[in-house]
N, C-alpha and C positions, 0 to 999 in steps of 0.2 A: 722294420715291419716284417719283413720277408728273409727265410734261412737262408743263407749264402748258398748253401747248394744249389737255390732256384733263383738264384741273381745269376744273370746272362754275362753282365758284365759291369765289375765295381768300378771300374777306371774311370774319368772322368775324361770325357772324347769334346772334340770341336764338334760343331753343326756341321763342318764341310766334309768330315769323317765319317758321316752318317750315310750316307748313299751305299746303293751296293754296286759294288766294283765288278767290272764286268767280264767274262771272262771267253776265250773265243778261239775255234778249234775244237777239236775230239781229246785229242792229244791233251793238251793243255786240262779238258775239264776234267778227264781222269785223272791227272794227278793231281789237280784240287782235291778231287774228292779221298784221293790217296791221303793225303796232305793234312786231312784232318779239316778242313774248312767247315763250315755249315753253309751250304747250296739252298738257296730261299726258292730256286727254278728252274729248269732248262727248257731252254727251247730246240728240238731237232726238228729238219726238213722232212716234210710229210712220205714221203717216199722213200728215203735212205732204208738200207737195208744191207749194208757193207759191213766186214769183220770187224771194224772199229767200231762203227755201232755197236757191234753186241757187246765188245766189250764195255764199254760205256752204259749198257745196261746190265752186264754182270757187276761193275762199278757202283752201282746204286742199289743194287737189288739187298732190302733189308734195311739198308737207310732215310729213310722215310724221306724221299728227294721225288718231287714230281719232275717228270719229262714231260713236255706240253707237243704233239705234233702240229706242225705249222709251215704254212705254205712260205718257201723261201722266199718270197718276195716282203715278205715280214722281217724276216731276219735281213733282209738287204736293208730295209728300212731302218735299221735299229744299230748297226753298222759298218761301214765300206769295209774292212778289213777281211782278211784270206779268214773268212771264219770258220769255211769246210762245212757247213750247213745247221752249225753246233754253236747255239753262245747259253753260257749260264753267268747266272748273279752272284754275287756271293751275297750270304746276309750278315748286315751289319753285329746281328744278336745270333745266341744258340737256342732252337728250339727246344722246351721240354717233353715229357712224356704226362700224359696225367696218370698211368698206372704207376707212377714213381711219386707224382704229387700229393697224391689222396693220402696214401695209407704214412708219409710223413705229417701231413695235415693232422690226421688224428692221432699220432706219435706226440705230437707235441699239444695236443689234448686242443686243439683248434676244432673250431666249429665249419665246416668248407664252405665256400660261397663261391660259386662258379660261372662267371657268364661264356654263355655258347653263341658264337657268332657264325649262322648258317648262312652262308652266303652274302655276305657283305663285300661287296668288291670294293669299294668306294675309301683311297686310303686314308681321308679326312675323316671321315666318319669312323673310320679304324681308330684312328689317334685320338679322336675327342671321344670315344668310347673307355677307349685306355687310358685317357687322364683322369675320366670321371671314375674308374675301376680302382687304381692308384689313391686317388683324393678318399674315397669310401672304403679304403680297406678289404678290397675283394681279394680274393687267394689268386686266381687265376683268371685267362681268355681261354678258353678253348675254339678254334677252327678248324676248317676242314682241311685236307692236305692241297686240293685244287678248288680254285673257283671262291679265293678269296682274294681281298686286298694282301699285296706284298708289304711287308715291313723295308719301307726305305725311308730316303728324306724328309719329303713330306709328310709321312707317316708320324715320323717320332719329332719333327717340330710344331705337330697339331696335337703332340701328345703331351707336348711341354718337356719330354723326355721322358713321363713315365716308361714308355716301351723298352727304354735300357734298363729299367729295373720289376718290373713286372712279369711273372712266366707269361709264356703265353705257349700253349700246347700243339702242336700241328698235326692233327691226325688223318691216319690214310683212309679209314673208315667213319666217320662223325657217328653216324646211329648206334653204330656198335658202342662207341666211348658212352654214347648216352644213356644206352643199355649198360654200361661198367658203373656209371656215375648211378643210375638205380639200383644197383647191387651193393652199391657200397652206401647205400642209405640216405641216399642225398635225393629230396623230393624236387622233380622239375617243375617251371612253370614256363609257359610258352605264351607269346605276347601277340593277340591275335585279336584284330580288330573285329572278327566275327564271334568273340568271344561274350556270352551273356554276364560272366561275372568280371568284376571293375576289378581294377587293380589293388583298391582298397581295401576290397571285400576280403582278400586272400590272406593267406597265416604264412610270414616267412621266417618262422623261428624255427629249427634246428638245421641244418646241412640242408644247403638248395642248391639250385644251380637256373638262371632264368635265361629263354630262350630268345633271340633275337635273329629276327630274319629280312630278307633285302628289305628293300624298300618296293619292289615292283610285284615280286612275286610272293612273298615272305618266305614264313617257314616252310620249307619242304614239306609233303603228307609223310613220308615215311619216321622223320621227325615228330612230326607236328603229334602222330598219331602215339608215338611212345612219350608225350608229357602227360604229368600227372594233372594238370590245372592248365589251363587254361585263361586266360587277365588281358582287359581291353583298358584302355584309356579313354574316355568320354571326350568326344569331340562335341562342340557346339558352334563352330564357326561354318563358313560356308568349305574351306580345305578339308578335306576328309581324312587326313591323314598325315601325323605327325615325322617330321626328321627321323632316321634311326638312332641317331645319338643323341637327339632330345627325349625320346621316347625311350631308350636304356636310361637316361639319369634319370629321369620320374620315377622307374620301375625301380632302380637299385638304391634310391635313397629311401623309397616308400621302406623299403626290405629291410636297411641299416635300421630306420625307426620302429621297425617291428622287433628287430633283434637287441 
């Protein structure tokens, strides 16, 4: 379904290979990242501000790696070892770029379909996003660099393992990408329970890309405000508001039947 370039990884892995492996010390995560690895995280102590920090952000700087600052009493939690105030993940998969994705997408005379997952922390709802993304033939996930669900175990066995073969984009800027994804012709739609028109009402035929947002907060305004459409889901029960990942397979199979 999907060019080898943007397969993460063809190999066929156990379930218990799927976790990200942890990593701990300064030392240690720079040469990871030396090392070629793909870093799904770091967490450093709120405070540090020693020469190996900086190198550790000279380290990163350009490779689209978030550094999370965070009160060491979190990283003691997460675990005993001399960690130096530094632990990072590695990720099972390798993140894409979507400005590499698009313009192969239409290379190979494809039509894009994109979903954007804005702030989805939740990593079940990650994975049953991405198996229903998988099963319907979507191109891509696009998220944001911070402030989403991590691709780990639970991830990709709620995803059935879609996740090992699906891109999935991780960008430092979301708006901007969304701003690139209208440039490159692809109409948005944003999924917004305050939305007057139904999800039926809406035309998904040529290059989309459709917007999904928390569950508590939804789509961000800075997002919300750069989609083209806008598309609600009709509730009539007394719960006012659907699953996230119930509420993406409504929206993206509605779109397959359109297209």
């Amino acid at each position: 379904m999907y060019n080898n370039k943007f397969k993460r990884n063809n190999a066929p892995r156990k379930m218990g290979e799927m976790g990200n492996k942890m990593i701990f010390g300064i030392r240690a995560i720079i040469e990871t990242i030396e090392a070629g690895h793909e870093i799904d995280k770091i967490l450093l102590k709120k405070d540090m501000q020693s020469e190996l920090a900086q190198e550790l952000f000279a380290a990163v700087k350009g490779r689209n790696i978030p550094v999370v600052r965070v009160p060491v009493e979190k990283i003691d939690r997460i675990t005993n070892k001399n960690h130096q105030g530094a632990v990072a993940f590695i990720s099972p998969v390798a993140y894409q770029r979507i400005t590499h994705l698009i313009p192969k997408l239409y290379e190979d005379a494809k039509c894009p379909f994109i979903v954007v997952l804005d702030g989805v922390t939740d990593v079940r709802n990650f994975g049953a996003i991405a198996r229903t993304c998988e099963c319907a033939g979507v191109d891509a996930i696009m998220i944001p660099q911070l402030g989403s669900a991590s691709i780990n175990a639970d991830a990709i066995k709620t995803s059935a393992g879609a996740l090992l073969s699906l891109p999935v984009c991780r960008e430092h800027n979301l708006a901007a990408m969304v701003n690139y994804l209208k440039d490159c012709g692809l109409r948005i739609f944003a999924a917004s329970e305050k939305a007057t028109q139904t999800y039926t009402e809406a035309d998904y035929s040529g290059p989309i890309a459709i917007v999904m947002g928390s569950e508590d907060v939804g789509i961000s305004p800075e997002i919300l405000a750069l989609c083209d459409e806008h598309v609600s889901i009709p509730i009539n029960g007394n719960i006012q508001s659907l699953n996230v990942s119930v509420a993406a397979g409504v929206l993206i199979y509605e779109a397959i039947k359109n297209r």
